[in-house]
Structures are given as structure tokens and as C-alpha cells.
C-alpha positions as CSV (number, residue, x, y, z in Angstrom):
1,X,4.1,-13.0,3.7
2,X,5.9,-10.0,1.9
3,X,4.1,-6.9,-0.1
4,X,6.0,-3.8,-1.7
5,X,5.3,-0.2,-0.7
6,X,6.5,3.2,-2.7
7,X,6.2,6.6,-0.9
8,X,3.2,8.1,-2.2
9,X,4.0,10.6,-4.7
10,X,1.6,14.0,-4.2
11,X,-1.4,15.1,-2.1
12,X,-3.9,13.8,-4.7
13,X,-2.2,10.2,-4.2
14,X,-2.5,10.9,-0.5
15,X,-6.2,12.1,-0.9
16,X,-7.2,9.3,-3.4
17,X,-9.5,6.6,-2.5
18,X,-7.8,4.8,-5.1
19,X,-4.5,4.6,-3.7
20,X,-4.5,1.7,-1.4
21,X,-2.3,3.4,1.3
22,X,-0.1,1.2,4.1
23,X,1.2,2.1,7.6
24,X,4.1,0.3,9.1
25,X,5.5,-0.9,12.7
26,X,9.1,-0.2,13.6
27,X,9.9,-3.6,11.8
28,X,8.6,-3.1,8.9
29,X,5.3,-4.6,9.1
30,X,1.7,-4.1,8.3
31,X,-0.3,-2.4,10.9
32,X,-2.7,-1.2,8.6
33,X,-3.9,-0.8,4.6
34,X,-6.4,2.0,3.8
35,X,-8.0,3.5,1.2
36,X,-8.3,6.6,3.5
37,X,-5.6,9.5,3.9
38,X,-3.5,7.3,6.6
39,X,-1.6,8.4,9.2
40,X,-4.4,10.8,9.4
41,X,-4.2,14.1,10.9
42,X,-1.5,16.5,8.9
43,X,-0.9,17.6,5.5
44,X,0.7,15.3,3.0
45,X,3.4,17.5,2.8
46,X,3.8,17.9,6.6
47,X,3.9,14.0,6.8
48,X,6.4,13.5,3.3
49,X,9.1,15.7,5.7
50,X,9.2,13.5,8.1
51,X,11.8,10.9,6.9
52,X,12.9,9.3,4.0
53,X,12.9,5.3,5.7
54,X,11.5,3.4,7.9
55,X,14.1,4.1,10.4
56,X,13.2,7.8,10.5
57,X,9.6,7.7,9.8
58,X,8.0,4.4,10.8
59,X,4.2,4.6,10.3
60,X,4.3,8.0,9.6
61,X,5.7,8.8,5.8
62,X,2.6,7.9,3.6
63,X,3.4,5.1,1.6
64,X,1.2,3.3,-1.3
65,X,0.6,-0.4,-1.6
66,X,2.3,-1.8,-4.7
67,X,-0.5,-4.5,-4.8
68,X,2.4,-7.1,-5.8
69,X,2.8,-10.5,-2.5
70,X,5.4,-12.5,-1.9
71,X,4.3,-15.4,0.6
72,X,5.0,-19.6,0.7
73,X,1.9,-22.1,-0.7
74,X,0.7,-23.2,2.2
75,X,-0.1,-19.8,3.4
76,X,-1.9,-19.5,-0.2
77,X,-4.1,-22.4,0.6
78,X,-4.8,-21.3,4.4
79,X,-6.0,-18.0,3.1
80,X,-8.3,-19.5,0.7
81,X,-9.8,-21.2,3.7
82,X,-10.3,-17.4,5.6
83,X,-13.2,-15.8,6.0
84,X,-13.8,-12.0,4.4
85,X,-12.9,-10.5,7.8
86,X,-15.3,-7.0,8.4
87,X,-12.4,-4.9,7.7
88,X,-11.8,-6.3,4.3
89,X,-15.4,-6.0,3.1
90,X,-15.7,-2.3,4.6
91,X,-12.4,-1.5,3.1
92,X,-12.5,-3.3,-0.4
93,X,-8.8,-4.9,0.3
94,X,-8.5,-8.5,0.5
95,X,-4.7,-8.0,2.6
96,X,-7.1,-6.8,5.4
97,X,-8.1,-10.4,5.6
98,X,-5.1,-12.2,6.8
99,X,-3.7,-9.1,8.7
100,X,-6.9,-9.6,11.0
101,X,-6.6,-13.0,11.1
102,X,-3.0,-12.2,12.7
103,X,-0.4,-12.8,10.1
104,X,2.4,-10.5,10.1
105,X,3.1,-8.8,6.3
106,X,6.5,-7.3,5.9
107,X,6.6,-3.9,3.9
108,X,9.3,-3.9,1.5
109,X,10.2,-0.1,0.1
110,X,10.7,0.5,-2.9
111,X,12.1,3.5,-5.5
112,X,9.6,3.1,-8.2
113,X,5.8,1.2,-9.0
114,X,4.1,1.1,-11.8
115,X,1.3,3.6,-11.6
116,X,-1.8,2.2,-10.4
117,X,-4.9,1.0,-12.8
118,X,-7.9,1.8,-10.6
119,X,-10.2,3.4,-12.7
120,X,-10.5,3.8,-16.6
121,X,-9.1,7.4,-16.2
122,X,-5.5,5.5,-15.1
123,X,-5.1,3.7,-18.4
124,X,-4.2,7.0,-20.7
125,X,-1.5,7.6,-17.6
126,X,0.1,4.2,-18.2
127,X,0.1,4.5,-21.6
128,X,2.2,7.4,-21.4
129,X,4.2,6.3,-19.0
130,X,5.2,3.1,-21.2
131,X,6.0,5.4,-24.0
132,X,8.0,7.6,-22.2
133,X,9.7,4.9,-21.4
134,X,9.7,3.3,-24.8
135,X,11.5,6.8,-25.8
């Protein structure tokens, strides 16, 4: 199973219980996906110096979940047979539920997402965003 990751683009990204956030191993993986300021414990801009890969900066650079999963149909049909795990119902992320039933999720960086659409307030920035783009 794959996801996609962008580093997180300003303090209010990094503050935002919006912004699904992800913190990586040394490979590459999923340790964890919050929708709390993770790592915790420094600025955002203290943490956005650190490195500019996950080379340099594994698990620390805050880096937003693109939402977007590669993975094979079989896993497809064995997560439909998991259980809600308690992380993913106190968390509100459904990729909490096969990361605690073990499976590995590599992190794929990325230069650019689309922004997110979280809350009615995030529609007028896509819209200008796609005309900005149309321009």
C-alpha cells in the first residue's frame, strides 16, 4: 500500500485540524497520521528547516497527507473485512485502520497537492486556485 505526502506549506497548515498530517520512518513509511501538529514539540518553522527529504529529515519535516492510495485488490477486500481500530475512530482517519492492524504504507513525496476540501471555507480557495491556473 502507497499514499502521497506534500510538505506542509505554513504554520496554519501545521496548526490545522484539517490538515491530515503524516510522520515517516527512515524508509519511507507510515509511523503515524494525525490531525494534530505532528512531530510535536517545535515551531513549524523550526521543524520546515530541518531538511528538504526524507534522507535529511525523516519523521521530522511536517508533511500533509495527500489523501490519494495506491495498494493491490486483495488488500482492498481484506481492509473491508477490518475492524475501525480505536485510533481511527479517535482520529477520524480511516488509514489509521490498517496501519494498526500492521500493514506497512509507503510515503511518496511529492512537489505539489491539490489544496485540501475539508470544510466549506476550502471551496472559494480551490476555485481560485483552478482559475489561476486556467489563466
Amino acid at each position: 500500500m502507497a499514499t502521497l505526502a506534500v510538505p506542509i506549506a505554513s504554520e496554519e497548515q501545521f496548526l490545522s485540524p484539517h490538515t491530515v498530517k503524516v510522520v515517516c520512518s527512515a524508509s519511507g513509511h507510515a509511523l503515524y497520521f494525525s490531525r494534530a501538529s505532528i512531530p510535536h514539540g517545535h515551531s513549524f518553522s523550526e521543524l520546515s528547516s530541518l531538511g528538504t527529504s526524507h534522507a535529511d529529515a525523516t519523521g521530522v519535516r511536517p508533511l500533509r497527507h495527500v489523501g490519494l492510495y495506491a495498494f493491490r485488490r486483495n488488500m482492498l477486500e481484506e481492509w473491508r473485512r477490518l475492524e475501525p481500530s480505536v485510533l481511527e475512530k479517535c482520529e477520524s482517519l480511516e488509514q489509521l485502520r490498517p496501519l494498526a492492524a500492521g500493514w506497512t504504507i509507503k510515503v511518496l513525496e511529492v512537489g505539489y497537492a491539490a489544496p485540501d476540501v475539508n470544510v466549506p471555507s476550502d471551496i472559494a480557495l480551490v476555485e481560485a486556485a483552478l482559475r489561476e491556473a486556467a489563466a
